[in-house]
C-alpha positions as CSV (number, residue, x, y, z in Angstrom):
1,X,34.2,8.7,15.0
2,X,37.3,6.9,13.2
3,X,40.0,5.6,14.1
4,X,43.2,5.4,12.3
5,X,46.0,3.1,12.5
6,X,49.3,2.7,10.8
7,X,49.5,-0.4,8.4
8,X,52.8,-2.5,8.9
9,X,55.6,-3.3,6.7
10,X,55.3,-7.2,7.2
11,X,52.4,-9.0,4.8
12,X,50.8,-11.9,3.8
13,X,47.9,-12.8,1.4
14,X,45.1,-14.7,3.5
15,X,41.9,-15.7,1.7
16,X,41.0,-18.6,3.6
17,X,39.1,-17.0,6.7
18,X,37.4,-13.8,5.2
19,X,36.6,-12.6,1.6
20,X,37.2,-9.2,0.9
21,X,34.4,-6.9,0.7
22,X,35.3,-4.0,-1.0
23,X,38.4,-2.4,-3.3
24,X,40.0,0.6,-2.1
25,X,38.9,3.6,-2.5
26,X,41.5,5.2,-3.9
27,X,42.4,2.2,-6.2
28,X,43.1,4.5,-9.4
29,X,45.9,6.1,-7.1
30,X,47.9,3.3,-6.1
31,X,47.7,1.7,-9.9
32,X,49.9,4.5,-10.2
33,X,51.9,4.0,-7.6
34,X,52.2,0.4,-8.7
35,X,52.9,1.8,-12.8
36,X,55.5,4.0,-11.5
37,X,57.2,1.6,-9.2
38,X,57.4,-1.3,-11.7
39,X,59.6,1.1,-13.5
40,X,62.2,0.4,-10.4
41,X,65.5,-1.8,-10.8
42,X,66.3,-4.0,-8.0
43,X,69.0,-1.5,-6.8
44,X,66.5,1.5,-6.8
45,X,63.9,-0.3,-5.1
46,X,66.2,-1.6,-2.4
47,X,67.8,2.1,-1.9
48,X,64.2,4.0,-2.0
49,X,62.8,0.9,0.8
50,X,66.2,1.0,2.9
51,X,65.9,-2.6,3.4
52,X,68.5,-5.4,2.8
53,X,68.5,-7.2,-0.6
54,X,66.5,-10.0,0.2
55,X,63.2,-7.9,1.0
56,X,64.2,-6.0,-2.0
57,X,64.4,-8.9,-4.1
58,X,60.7,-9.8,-2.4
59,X,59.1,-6.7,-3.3
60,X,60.5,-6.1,-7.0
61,X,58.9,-9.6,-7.9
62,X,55.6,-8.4,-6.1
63,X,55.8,-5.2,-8.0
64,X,56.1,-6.5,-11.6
65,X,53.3,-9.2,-11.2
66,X,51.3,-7.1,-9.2
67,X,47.2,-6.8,-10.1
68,X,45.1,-5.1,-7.7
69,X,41.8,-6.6,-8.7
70,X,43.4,-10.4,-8.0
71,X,44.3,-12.6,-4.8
72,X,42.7,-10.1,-2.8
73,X,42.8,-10.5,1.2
74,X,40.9,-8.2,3.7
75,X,43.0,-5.3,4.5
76,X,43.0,-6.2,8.3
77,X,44.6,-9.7,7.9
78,X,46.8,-8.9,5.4
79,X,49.9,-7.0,7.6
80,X,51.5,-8.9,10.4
81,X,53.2,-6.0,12.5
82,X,52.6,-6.3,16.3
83,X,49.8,-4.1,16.7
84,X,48.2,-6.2,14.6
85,X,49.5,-9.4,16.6
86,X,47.7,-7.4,19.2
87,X,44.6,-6.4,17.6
88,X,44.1,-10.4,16.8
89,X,41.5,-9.5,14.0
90,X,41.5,-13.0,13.0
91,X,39.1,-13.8,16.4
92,X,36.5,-10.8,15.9
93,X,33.4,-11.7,16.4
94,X,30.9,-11.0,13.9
95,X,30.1,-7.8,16.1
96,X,33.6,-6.8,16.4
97,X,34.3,-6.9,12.8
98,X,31.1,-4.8,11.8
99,X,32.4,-2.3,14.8
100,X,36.0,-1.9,13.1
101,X,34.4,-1.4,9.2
102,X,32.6,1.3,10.4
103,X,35.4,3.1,12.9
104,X,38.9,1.9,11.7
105,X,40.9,3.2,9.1
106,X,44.1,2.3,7.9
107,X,46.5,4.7,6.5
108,X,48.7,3.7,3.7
109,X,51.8,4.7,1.8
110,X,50.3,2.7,-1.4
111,X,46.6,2.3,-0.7
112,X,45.8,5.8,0.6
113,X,43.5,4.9,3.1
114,X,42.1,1.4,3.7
115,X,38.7,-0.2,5.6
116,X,39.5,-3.2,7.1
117,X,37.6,-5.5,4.6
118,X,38.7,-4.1,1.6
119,X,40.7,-6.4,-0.7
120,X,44.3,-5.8,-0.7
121,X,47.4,-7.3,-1.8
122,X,51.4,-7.4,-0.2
123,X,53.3,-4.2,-0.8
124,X,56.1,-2.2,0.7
125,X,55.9,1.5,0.4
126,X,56.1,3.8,3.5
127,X,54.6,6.9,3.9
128,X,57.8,8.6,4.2
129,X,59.6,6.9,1.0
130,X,61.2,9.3,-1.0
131,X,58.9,8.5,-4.2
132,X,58.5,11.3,-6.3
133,X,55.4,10.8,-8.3
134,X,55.0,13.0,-11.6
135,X,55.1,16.9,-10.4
136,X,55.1,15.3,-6.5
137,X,58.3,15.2,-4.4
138,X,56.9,13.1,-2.2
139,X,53.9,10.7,-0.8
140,X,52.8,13.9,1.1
141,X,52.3,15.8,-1.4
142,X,50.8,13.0,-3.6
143,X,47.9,12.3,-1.4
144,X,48.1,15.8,-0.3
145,X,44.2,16.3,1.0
146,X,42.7,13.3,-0.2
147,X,43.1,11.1,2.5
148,X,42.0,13.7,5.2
149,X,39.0,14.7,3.2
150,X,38.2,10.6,2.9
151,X,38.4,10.6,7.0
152,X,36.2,13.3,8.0
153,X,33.7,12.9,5.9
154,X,30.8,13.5,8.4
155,X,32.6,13.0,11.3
156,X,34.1,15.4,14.1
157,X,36.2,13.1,16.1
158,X,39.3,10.9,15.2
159,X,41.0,9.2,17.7
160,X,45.1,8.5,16.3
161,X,46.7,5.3,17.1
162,X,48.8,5.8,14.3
163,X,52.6,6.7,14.1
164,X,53.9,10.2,13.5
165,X,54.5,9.1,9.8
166,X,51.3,8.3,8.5
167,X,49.3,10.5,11.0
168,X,51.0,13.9,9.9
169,X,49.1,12.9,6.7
170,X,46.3,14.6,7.8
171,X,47.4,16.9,11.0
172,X,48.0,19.6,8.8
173,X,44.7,19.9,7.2
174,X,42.6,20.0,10.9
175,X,40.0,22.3,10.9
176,X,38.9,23.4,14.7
177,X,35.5,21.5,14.1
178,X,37.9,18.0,14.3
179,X,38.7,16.7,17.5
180,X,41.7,14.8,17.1
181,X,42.9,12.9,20.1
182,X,46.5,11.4,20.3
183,X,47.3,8.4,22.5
184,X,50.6,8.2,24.8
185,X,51.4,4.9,26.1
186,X,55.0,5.0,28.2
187,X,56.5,4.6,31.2
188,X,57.2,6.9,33.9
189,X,61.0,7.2,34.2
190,X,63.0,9.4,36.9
191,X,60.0,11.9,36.1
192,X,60.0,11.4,33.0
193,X,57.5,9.7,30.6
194,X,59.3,7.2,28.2
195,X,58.1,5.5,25.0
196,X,58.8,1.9,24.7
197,X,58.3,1.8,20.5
198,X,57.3,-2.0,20.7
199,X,55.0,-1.9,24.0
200,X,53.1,1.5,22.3
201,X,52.5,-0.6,19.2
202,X,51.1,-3.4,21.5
203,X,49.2,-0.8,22.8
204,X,47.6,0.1,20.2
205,X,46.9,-3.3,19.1
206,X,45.0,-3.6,22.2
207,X,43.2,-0.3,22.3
208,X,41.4,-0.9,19.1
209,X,40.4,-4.7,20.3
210,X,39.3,-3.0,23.0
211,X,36.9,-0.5,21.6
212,X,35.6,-3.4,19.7
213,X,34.8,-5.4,22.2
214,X,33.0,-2.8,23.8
215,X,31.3,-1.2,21.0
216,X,33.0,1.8,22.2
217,X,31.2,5.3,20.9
218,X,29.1,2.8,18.1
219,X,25.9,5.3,17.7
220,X,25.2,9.0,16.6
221,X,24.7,11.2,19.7
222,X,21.4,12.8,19.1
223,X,21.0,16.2,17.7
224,X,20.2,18.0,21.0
225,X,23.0,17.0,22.4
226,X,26.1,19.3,22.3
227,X,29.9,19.1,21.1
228,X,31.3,19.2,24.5
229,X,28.9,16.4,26.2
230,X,29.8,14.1,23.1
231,X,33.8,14.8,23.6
232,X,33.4,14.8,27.4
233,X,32.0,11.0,27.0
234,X,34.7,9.7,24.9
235,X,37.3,10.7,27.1
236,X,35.2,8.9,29.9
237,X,34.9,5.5,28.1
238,X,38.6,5.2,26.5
239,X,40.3,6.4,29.8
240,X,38.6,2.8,31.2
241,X,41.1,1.4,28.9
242,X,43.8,-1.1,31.6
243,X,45.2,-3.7,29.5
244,X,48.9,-4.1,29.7
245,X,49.5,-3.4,32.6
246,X,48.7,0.5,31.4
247,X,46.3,2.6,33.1
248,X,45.3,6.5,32.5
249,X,47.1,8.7,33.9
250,X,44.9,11.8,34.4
251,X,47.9,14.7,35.2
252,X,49.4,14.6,32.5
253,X,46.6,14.1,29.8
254,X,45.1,16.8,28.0
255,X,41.9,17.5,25.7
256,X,43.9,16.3,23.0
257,X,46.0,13.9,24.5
258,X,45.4,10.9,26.5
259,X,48.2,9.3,28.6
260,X,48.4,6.2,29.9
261,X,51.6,4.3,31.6
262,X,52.3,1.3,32.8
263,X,52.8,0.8,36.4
Protein backbone atom coordinates (compact mmCIF):
# COMPACT_ATOMS: atom_id res chain seq x y z
CA UNK A 1 0.00 0.00 0.00
CA UNK A 2 1.07 3.79 -0.49
CA UNK A 3 -0.18 6.63 0.12
CA UNK A 4 0.30 9.83 -1.79
CA UNK A 5 -0.05 13.29 -0.79
CA UNK A 6 0.42 16.59 -2.51
CA UNK A 7 3.57 18.66 -1.26
CA UNK A 8 2.68 22.43 -0.47
CA UNK A 9 3.87 25.51 -1.89
CA UNK A 10 5.04 27.07 1.61
CA UNK A 11 8.80 25.82 2.85
CA UNK A 12 11.33 25.89 5.23
CA UNK A 13 14.76 24.23 5.74
CA UNK A 14 14.65 22.27 9.26
CA UNK A 15 17.70 20.31 10.29
CA UNK A 16 17.51 20.59 13.88
CA UNK A 17 14.91 17.71 14.72
CA UNK A 18 15.68 15.00 12.04
CA UNK A 19 18.53 14.20 9.60
CA UNK A 20 17.62 13.30 6.29
CA UNK A 21 18.01 9.83 5.36
CA UNK A 22 18.03 9.45 1.90
CA UNK A 23 18.29 11.71 -1.58
CA UNK A 24 15.52 11.48 -3.95
CA UNK A 25 15.13 9.20 -6.17
CA UNK A 26 14.81 10.94 -9.04
CA UNK A 27 17.59 13.52 -8.07
CA UNK A 28 19.21 13.52 -11.73
CA UNK A 29 15.66 14.82 -12.81
CA UNK A 30 15.16 17.79 -10.82
CA UNK A 31 19.06 18.89 -11.38
CA UNK A 32 17.47 19.50 -14.51
CA UNK A 33 14.75 21.11 -13.46
CA UNK A 34 16.93 23.25 -11.33
CA UNK A 35 19.64 23.86 -14.65
CA UNK A 36 16.81 24.87 -16.66
CA UNK A 37 15.10 27.05 -14.18
CA UNK A 38 18.25 29.04 -13.24
CA UNK A 39 18.10 30.05 -16.80
CA UNK A 40 14.79 32.20 -15.60
CA UNK A 41 14.76 36.13 -15.17
CA UNK A 42 12.94 37.48 -12.27
CA UNK A 43 9.97 38.45 -14.63
CA UNK A 44 9.77 34.80 -16.15
CA UNK A 45 9.92 33.20 -13.02
CA UNK A 46 7.25 35.37 -11.40
CA UNK A 47 4.86 34.94 -14.64
CA UNK A 48 5.57 30.91 -14.94
CA UNK A 49 4.81 30.73 -10.65
CA UNK A 50 1.75 33.28 -10.81
CA UNK A 51 2.83 34.65 -7.67
CA UNK A 52 3.39 38.37 -6.63
CA UNK A 53 7.05 39.71 -6.85
CA UNK A 54 8.11 39.20 -3.51
CA UNK A 55 7.82 35.20 -3.65
CA UNK A 56 9.25 35.65 -7.00
CA UNK A 57 12.11 37.46 -5.82
CA UNK A 58 12.32 34.41 -2.96
CA UNK A 59 12.50 31.70 -5.33
CA UNK A 60 14.94 33.29 -8.14
CA UNK A 61 17.60 33.71 -5.24
CA UNK A 62 16.78 29.90 -4.19
CA UNK A 63 17.09 28.89 -7.74
CA UNK A 64 20.62 30.40 -8.56
CA UNK A 65 22.25 29.17 -5.24
CA UNK A 66 20.50 26.05 -5.29
CA UNK A 67 22.62 22.52 -4.48
CA UNK A 68 20.61 19.56 -3.92
CA UNK A 69 23.28 17.55 -2.10
CA UNK A 70 23.51 20.60 0.75
CA UNK A 71 21.23 21.91 3.71
CA UNK A 72 19.16 19.06 3.28
CA UNK A 73 15.88 18.66 5.54
CA UNK A 74 13.57 15.63 5.62
CA UNK A 75 11.02 15.89 2.97
CA UNK A 76 8.15 15.69 5.56
CA UNK A 77 9.26 18.83 7.63
CA UNK A 78 10.31 20.83 4.97
CA UNK A 79 6.60 22.19 3.52
CA UNK A 80 4.31 24.08 5.81
CA UNK A 81 0.80 23.78 3.96
CA UNK A 82 -2.08 22.81 6.25
CA UNK A 83 -2.24 19.36 5.67
CA UNK A 84 0.84 19.25 6.88
CA UNK A 85 -0.11 21.62 9.95
CA UNK A 86 -2.41 18.66 10.28
CA UNK A 87 -0.33 15.81 9.79
CA UNK A 88 2.07 17.35 12.76
CA UNK A 89 5.07 15.07 11.51
CA UNK A 90 7.19 16.92 13.89
CA UNK A 91 5.44 14.63 16.97
CA UNK A 92 5.75 11.09 15.26
CA UNK A 93 6.72 8.70 17.28
CA UNK A 94 9.47 6.62 16.36
CA UNK A 95 6.65 4.09 15.19
CA UNK A 96 4.83 6.60 13.26
CA UNK A 97 7.72 7.80 11.39
CA UNK A 98 8.89 4.18 10.27
CA UNK A 99 4.88 3.72 9.35
CA UNK A 100 4.93 6.88 6.90
CA UNK A 101 8.68 5.84 5.18
CA UNK A 102 7.21 2.85 4.20
CA UNK A 103 3.39 4.04 3.06
CA UNK A 104 3.59 7.83 2.19
CA UNK A 105 4.69 9.31 -0.80
CA UNK A 106 4.89 12.73 -1.73
CA UNK A 107 4.29 13.87 -5.23
CA UNK A 108 6.34 16.70 -6.56
CA UNK A 109 6.43 19.24 -9.38
CA UNK A 110 10.47 19.33 -8.82
CA UNK A 111 11.32 16.27 -6.89
CA UNK A 112 9.18 13.66 -8.80
CA UNK A 113 8.24 11.68 -6.04
CA UNK A 114 9.50 12.03 -2.46
CA UNK A 115 9.77 9.54 0.89
CA UNK A 116 9.33 11.49 3.78
CA UNK A 117 12.97 11.31 5.10
CA UNK A 118 14.59 12.03 2.10
CA UNK A 119 16.73 15.26 2.06
CA UNK A 120 15.25 18.12 0.34
CA UNK A 121 15.64 21.68 -0.11
CA UNK A 122 12.85 24.96 -0.60
CA UNK A 123 11.50 25.11 -4.06
CA UNK A 124 8.49 26.39 -5.87
CA UNK A 125 7.42 24.51 -8.94
CA UNK A 126 3.88 23.11 -9.28
CA UNK A 127 2.84 20.24 -11.08
CA UNK A 128 0.80 22.24 -13.33
CA UNK A 129 3.54 25.07 -14.18
CA UNK A 130 3.79 25.69 -17.70
CA UNK A 131 7.64 24.58 -17.83
CA UNK A 132 8.55 23.17 -20.96
CA UNK A 133 11.53 21.00 -20.50
CA UNK A 134 13.62 20.21 -23.70
CA UNK A 135 11.11 18.18 -26.30
CA UNK A 136 8.43 18.34 -23.11
CA UNK A 137 5.51 20.85 -23.03
CA UNK A 138 4.88 20.35 -19.78
CA UNK A 139 5.72 18.60 -16.15
CA UNK A 140 3.24 15.89 -17.38
CA UNK A 141 4.84 14.89 -20.02
CA UNK A 142 8.31 15.25 -18.36
CA UNK A 143 7.74 12.82 -15.65
CA UNK A 144 5.44 11.07 -17.98
CA UNK A 145 5.52 7.26 -16.44
CA UNK A 146 8.18 7.60 -14.05
CA UNK A 147 6.61 8.56 -11.10
CA UNK A 148 3.64 5.92 -11.50
CA UNK A 149 6.13 3.14 -12.25
CA UNK A 150 8.18 4.45 -8.87
CA UNK A 151 4.57 4.00 -6.89
CA UNK A 152 3.55 0.71 -7.77
CA UNK A 153 6.36 -1.01 -7.62
CA UNK A 154 5.02 -4.14 -5.90
CA UNK A 155 2.07 -2.80 -4.71
CA UNK A 156 -1.75 -3.08 -5.73
CA UNK A 157 -3.38 -0.48 -3.61
CA UNK A 158 -2.88 3.42 -3.36
CA UNK A 159 -4.97 5.24 -1.30
CA UNK A 160 -4.94 9.35 -2.89
CA UNK A 161 -4.99 12.19 -0.54
CA UNK A 162 -3.56 14.15 -2.99
CA UNK A 163 -5.09 17.07 -5.20
CA UNK A 164 -6.38 16.64 -8.71
CA UNK A 165 -3.03 18.29 -9.82
CA UNK A 166 -0.50 16.07 -8.77
CA UNK A 167 -2.69 12.90 -8.54
CA UNK A 168 -3.64 12.91 -12.48
CA UNK A 169 0.14 12.26 -12.52
CA UNK A 170 -0.37 8.80 -12.44
CA UNK A 171 -4.41 8.23 -13.07
CA UNK A 172 -3.82 7.82 -16.52
CA UNK A 173 -1.35 5.03 -16.37
CA UNK A 174 -3.75 2.64 -13.90
CA UNK A 175 -3.74 -0.76 -14.80
CA UNK A 176 -6.96 -2.80 -13.49
CA UNK A 177 -4.60 -4.77 -11.09
CA UNK A 178 -4.28 -1.09 -8.99
CA UNK A 179 -6.81 -0.22 -6.64
CA UNK A 180 -6.81 3.28 -6.39
CA UNK A 181 -9.11 4.78 -3.79
CA UNK A 182 -9.99 8.65 -3.72
CA UNK A 183 -11.03 10.38 -0.54
CA UNK A 184 -14.13 12.95 -0.42
CA UNK A 185 -14.28 14.95 2.62
CA UNK A 186 -17.35 17.75 2.37
CA UNK A 187 -20.26 18.79 3.64
CA UNK A 188 -23.77 17.83 2.88
CA UNK A 189 -25.48 21.02 1.40
CA UNK A 190 -29.30 21.29 0.32
CA UNK A 191 -28.47 17.61 -0.99
CA UNK A 192 -25.65 18.33 -2.13
CA UNK A 193 -22.09 17.30 -1.08
CA UNK A 194 -19.71 20.51 -0.95
CA UNK A 195 -15.92 20.71 -0.78
CA UNK A 196 -14.56 23.10 1.74
CA UNK A 197 -10.73 23.30 -0.05
CA UNK A 198 -9.11 24.22 3.45
CA UNK A 199 -11.18 21.64 5.75
CA UNK A 200 -10.35 18.71 2.85
CA UNK A 201 -6.71 19.66 3.15
CA UNK A 202 -7.08 19.37 7.11
CA UNK A 203 -8.51 16.28 6.36
CA UNK A 204 -6.06 14.94 4.82
CA UNK A 205 -3.58 16.03 7.26
CA UNK A 206 -5.48 14.09 9.67
CA UNK A 207 -6.16 10.98 7.72
CA UNK A 208 -2.50 10.21 7.22
CA UNK A 209 -1.77 10.93 11.17
CA UNK A 210 -4.27 8.71 11.60
CA UNK A 211 -3.18 5.72 9.68
CA UNK A 212 0.02 6.21 11.53
CA UNK A 213 -1.08 6.10 14.66
CA UNK A 214 -2.86 3.08 13.99
CA UNK A 215 -0.42 1.27 11.90
CA UNK A 216 -3.17 1.11 9.49
CA UNK A 217 -2.69 -1.89 6.69
CA UNK A 218 1.37 -2.09 8.05
CA UNK A 219 1.88 -5.97 6.96
CA UNK A 220 1.67 -8.22 3.72
CA UNK A 221 -1.57 -10.18 3.64
CA UNK A 222 -0.51 -13.66 3.21
CA UNK A 223 -0.45 -15.43 -0.05
CA UNK A 224 -3.65 -17.44 0.41
CA UNK A 225 -5.47 -14.74 0.91
CA UNK A 226 -7.35 -13.12 -1.97
CA UNK A 227 -7.58 -9.59 -3.78
CA UNK A 228 -11.05 -8.91 -2.66
CA UNK A 229 -10.64 -9.96 1.30
CA UNK A 230 -7.45 -7.63 1.30
CA UNK A 231 -9.56 -4.55 -0.38
CA UNK A 232 -12.71 -5.48 1.56
CA UNK A 233 -10.34 -4.85 4.89
CA UNK A 234 -9.06 -1.52 3.99
CA UNK A 235 -12.28 -0.06 3.40
CA UNK A 236 -13.25 -1.52 6.93
CA UNK A 237 -10.29 0.10 8.83
CA UNK A 238 -10.14 3.69 7.01
CA UNK A 239 -14.04 4.08 7.06
CA UNK A 240 -13.30 4.13 11.24
CA UNK A 241 -11.63 7.34 10.33
CA UNK A 242 -13.98 10.43 12.71
CA UNK A 243 -11.78 13.19 13.30
CA UNK A 244 -13.03 16.53 12.39
CA UNK A 245 -15.99 16.28 13.10
CA UNK A 246 -16.18 13.96 9.71
CA UNK A 247 -17.56 10.64 9.67
CA UNK A 248 -18.13 8.02 6.64
CA UNK A 249 -20.86 8.23 4.92
CA UNK A 250 -21.63 4.79 3.51
CA UNK A 251 -24.50 5.96 0.52
CA UNK A 252 -22.61 7.66 -1.30
CA UNK A 253 -19.18 5.91 -1.19
CA UNK A 254 -18.05 3.59 -3.75
CA UNK A 255 -15.21 0.89 -4.35
CA UNK A 256 -13.19 3.60 -5.48
CA UNK A 257 -14.35 6.32 -3.47
CA UNK A 258 -14.69 6.95 0.07
CA UNK A 259 -16.85 9.77 1.43
CA UNK A 260 -16.89 11.21 4.44
CA UNK A 261 -18.82 14.56 5.73
CA UNK A 262 -18.95 16.46 8.52
CA UNK A 263 -22.00 16.55 10.49
Amino acid sequence: MKIIISPAKKMNVVSDILSYKDLPVFINQADRLKQELQTYSLSELQKLFACNEKIASLNYERYRTMNLYEMLSPAILSYEGIQYQYMAPVVFTDSELEYVQKHLRILSGFYGVLKPMDGVVPYRLEMQAKLRIGEYKNLYEYWGRMIYEELIEGENLIINLASKEYSKVIESYLTPNIMFINFVFGKLVNGKVKVNGTYAKMARGEMVRFMAQNQILDKRLDNNEKRKEYISHCYHVLQSFDRLGYSFEESLSSKTQLVFLQR
